[in-house]
C-alpha positions in Angstrom: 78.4 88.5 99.8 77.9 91.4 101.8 80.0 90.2 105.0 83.0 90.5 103.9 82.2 93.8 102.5 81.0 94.6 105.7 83.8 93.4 108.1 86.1 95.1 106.1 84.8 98.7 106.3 84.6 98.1 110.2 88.5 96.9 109.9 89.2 99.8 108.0 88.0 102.0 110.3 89.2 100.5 113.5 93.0 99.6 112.2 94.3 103.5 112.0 92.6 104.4 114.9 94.5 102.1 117.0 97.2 102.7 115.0 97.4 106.4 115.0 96.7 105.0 119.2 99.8 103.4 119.9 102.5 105.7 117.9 100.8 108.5 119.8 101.7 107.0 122.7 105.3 105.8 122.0 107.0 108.8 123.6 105.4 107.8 127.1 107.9 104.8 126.5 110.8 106.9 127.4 109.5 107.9 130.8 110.0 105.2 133.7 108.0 102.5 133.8 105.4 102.4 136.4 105.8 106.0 137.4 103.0 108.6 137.9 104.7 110.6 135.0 104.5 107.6 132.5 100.9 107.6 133.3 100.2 111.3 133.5 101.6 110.8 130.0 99.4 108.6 128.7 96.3 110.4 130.0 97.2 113.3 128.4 97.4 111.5 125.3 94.2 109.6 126.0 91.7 111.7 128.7 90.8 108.7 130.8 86.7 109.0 131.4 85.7 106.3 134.1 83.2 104.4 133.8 81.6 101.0 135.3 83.4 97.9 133.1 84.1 94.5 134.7 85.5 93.2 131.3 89.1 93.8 130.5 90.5 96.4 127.8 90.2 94.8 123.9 91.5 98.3 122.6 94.2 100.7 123.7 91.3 103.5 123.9 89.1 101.4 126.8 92.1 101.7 129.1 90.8 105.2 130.0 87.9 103.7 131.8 89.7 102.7 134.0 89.9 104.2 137.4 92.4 102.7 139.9 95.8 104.4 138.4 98.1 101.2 138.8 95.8 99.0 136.5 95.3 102.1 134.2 99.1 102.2 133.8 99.6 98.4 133.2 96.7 98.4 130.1 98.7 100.9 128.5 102.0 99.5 128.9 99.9 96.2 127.4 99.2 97.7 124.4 102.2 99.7 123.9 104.9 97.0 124.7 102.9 94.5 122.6 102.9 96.4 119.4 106.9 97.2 119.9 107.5 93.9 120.5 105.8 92.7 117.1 108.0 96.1 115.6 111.4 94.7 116.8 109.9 90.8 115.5 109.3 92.1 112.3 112.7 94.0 112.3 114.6 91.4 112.6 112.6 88.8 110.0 113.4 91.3 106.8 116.7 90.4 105.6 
């Protein structure tokens, strides 16, 4: 009985933080893709901190652990296109 208690507190605390993540980082969108402004963007809105990972980003806020600049750039744009993709899905669904 206490489970799904459980799981949803951690959902509720996790959902507007990547939330809050993405829409924060929207306005990076407008810069060119795969530029060192786009990404100088995106660590200003998220500090990158490297550390020693081997697995890949789950959240929007591990891409700052990354260190080589190119791969840092392309988690972002992950997370960023993804969730504007489901936007314009959802869009175009409601009548």
């Amino acid at each position: 009985m206490k489970a799904p208690y459980m799981l949803g507190a951690v959902a509720g605390m996790f959902l507007p933080t990547l939330a809050m993540a993405q829409s924060a980082l929207r306005p990076c969108l407008e810069i060119e893709d795969q530029s060192k402004e786009r990404l100088d963007c995106y660590d200003a809105k998220i500090r990158p901190a490297p550390k020693k990972t081997s697995a890949p980003a789950k959240t929007v806020q591990e891409c700052r652990f990354i260190k080589e600049e190119d791969e840092r750039l392309t988690c972002f744009n992950k997370f960023v296109t993804a969730s504007s993709k489901k936007n314009t899905a959802q869009k175009r669904k409601s009548p």
